[in-house]
C-alpha positions, -999 to +999 in steps of 0.1 A: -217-826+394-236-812+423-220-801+457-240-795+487-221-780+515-234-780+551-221-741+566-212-746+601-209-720+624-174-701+633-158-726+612-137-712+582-173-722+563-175-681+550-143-688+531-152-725+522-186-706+505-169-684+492-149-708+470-179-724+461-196-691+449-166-683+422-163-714+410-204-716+404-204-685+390-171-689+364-191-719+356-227-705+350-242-729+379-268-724+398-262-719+434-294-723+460-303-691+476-324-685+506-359-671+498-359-634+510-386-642+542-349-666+554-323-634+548-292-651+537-298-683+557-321-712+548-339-699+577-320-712+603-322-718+629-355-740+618-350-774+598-345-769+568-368-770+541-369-768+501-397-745+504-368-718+519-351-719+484-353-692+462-377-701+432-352-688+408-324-707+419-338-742+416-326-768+410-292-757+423-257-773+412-241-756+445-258-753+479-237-736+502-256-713+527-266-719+563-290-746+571-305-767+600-293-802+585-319-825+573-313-850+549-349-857+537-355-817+528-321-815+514-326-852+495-360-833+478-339-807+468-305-818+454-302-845+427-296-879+433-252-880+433-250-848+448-217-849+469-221-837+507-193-819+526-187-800+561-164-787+581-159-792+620-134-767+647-121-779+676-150-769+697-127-747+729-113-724+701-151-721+682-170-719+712-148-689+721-154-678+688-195-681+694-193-664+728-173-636+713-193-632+679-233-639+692-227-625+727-253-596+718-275-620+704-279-653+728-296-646+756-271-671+772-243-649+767-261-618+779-267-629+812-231-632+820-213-605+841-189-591+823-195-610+789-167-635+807-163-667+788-144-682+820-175-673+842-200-687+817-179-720+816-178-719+854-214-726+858-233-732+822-262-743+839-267-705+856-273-691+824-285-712+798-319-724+789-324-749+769-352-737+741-351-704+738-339-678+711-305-687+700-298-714+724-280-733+696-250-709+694-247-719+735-245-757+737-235-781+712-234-758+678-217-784+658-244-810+672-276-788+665-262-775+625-259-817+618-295-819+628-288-834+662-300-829+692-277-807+708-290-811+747-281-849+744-250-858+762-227-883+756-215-891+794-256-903+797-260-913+764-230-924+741-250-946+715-268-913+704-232-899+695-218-934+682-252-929+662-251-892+653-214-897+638-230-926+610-256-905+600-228-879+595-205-907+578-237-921+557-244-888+538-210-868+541-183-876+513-158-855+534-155-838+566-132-807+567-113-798+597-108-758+600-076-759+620-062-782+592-081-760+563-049-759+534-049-798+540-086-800+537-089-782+507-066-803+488-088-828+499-118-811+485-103-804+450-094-841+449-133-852+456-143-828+435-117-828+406-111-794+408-082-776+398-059-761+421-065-724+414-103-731+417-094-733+456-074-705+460-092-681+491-091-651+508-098-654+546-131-640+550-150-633+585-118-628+605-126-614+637-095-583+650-070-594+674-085-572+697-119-595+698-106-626+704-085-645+728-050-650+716-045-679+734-074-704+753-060-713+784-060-752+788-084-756+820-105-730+799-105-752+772-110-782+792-141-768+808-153-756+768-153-791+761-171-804+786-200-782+783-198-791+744-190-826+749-214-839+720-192-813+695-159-827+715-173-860+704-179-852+666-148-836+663-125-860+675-138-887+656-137-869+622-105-857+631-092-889+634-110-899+602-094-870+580-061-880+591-063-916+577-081-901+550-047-879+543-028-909+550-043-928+522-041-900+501-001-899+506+005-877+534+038-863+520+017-854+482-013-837+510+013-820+524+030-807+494+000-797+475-009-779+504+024-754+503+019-748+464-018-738+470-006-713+499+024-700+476-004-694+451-027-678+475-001-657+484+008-648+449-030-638+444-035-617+476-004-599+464-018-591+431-053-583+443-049-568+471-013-548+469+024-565+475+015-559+513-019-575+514-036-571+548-067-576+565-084-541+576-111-531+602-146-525+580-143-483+586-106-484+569-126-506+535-134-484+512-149-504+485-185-506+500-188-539+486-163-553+503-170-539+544-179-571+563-213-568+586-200-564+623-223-585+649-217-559+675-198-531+685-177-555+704-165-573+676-142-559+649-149-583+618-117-576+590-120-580+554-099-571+523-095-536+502-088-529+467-062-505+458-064-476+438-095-479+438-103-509+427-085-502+389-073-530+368-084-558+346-086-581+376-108-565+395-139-583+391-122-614+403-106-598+431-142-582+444-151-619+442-121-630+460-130-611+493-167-606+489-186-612+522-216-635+524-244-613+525-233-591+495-220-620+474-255-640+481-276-605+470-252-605+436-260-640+431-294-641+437-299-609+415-278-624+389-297-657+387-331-639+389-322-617+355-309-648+340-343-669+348-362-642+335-380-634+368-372-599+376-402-584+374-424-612+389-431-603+424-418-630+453-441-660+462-446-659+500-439-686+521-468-708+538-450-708+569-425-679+570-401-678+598-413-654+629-399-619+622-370-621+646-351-642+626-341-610+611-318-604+639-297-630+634-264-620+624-253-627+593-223-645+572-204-662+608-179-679+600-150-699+621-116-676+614 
């Protein structure tokens, strides 16, 4: 079995990885890893291509890091029968997340006064331009990590979104929804006959109260959509879709699957993390391993600390457990290159690397 998961952005897809990683890794798969010229991406945010694989991690049983969707690269590189997921968020609450996360990044974002999301949704036009750096995180993410065209719009154009969504329905075996993400999980281990410890998580990427909106308001939200109206488009449609999908699967078995895999989470968080286990701000982590990059100074990202310093015969799984993406990818990569026997050979170069600035991108986003 192969498993190729598309990462959105701001989506839950960190923890959704991270799942992945473990259960590669208890396994001995091999999971595709950017080459180093792409950082932990697959170069993104260019189409992808095989060539921004990692030598030593091909071919790949698990795929699971950021890419620009597109199926012929992907089809090159994963087997025939490889089974395709994502996951989508209702686009007001992630394109608050975006705003709040890349706002040092997208140019976009920078030009507003005040870094206000309501003035920004006021007047989109004022400060966006299509085509330059990091437009992508301003206008139709969802749309543009599918491999769509993220400037189309749906009020002018609705075949191209009735079109985009059977592409997405062609390739995708299931469609996740974050604000459902217990529910879609179950889901998951049933496509992938999984267990139902092998999709227990730890939140990972959690931005601090303090760096997000508790609440959207609704015209806010209103307004969020209709700027994103191609991702307002995708999402309710596959929303819809994953609730027949649960129907079908007995919505009251979903449903109670569901609560036994948050008891167990809950039961490993406690032993992992202490009987209080709680998400801390990266300067409170003291197990370097574990400190979650911060995008800016603006945003406090949370992760997860071991106590007594990390002592115990769990340990190793717990690291796992709340790993962040760019340290879990190095560990991986690292571990795969020993177990190829290609430590000492130096790294090909690309043909085409990415411009240098793609270094700037911030790393592991996620939806939480």
């Amino acid at each position: 079995m192969t498993v190729a998961f598309l990462k959105t952005h701001k989506t839950a897809g960190t923890t959704v990885q991270n799942i992945l990683f473990r259960f590669a890794e208890r396994h001995n798969l091999t999971v595709a890893l950017p080459h180093p010229s792409c950082e932990h991406q697959f170069c993104y945010p260019r189409n992808f291509s095989a060539h921004f694989v990692h030598p030593a991690t091909r071919p790949p049983h698990v795929l699971a890091s950021h890419l620009r969707f597109d199926r012929a690269e992907l089809e090159r590189l994963m087997p025939p029968g490889t089974i395709y997921v994502t996951i989508l968020r209702e686009p007001a609450a992630m394109f608050e997340s975006l705003f709040s996360y890349y706002n040092q990044y997208c140019p976009a974002f920078r030009r507003v006064p005040n870094a206000s999301l309501e003035a920004f949704l006021r007047a989109p036009e004022a400060y966006y331009r299509a085509g330059e750096h990091f437009a992508m995180f301003a206008h139709n993410t969802l749309a543009y990590d599918l491999g769509g065209d993220n400037e189309r719009s749906p009020r002018d154009d609705a075949a191209y979104l009735a079109g985009l969504i059977r592409q997405v329905e062609e390739v995708f075996s299931l469609v996740m929804i974050a604000e459902y993400f217990d529910e879609s999980l179950v889901l998951l281990r049933r496509l992938l006959a999984w267990d139902l410890d092998d999709v227990l998580y730890a939140k990972l990427n959690a931005r601090a109260a303090s760096s997000r909106l508790a609440a959207i308001p609704a015209a806010l939200a209103r307004a969020a959509r209709a700027w994103n109206a191609l991702d307002a488009g995708l999402y309710d449609h596959f929303n819809a879709t994953f609730w027949r999908r649960v129907a079908s699967a007995g919505r009251a078995c979903v449903e109670r699957e569901a609560r036994e895999l948050r008891e167990a989470r809950e039961r490993l968080l406690r032993r992992c993390f202490g009987d209080e286990p709680v998400l801390r701000p990266a300067a409170q982590i003291r197990t370097k391993q574990l400190q979650p990059w911060q995008p800016s100074r603006k945003v406090d990202i949370m992760g997860y600390d071991l106590p007594n310093g990390g002592a115990g015969p769990a340990t190793e799984a717990c690291l796992k457990l709340a790993m962040p993406e760019v340290q879990y990818s190095s560990y991986l990569l690292r571990k795969q290159k020993r177990r190829g026997g290609v430590r000492a050979r130096p790294e090909p170069v690309l043909d085409n690397p990415p411009p240098r600035p793609i270094r700037a991108l911030p790393r592991s986003p996620q939806g939480h």
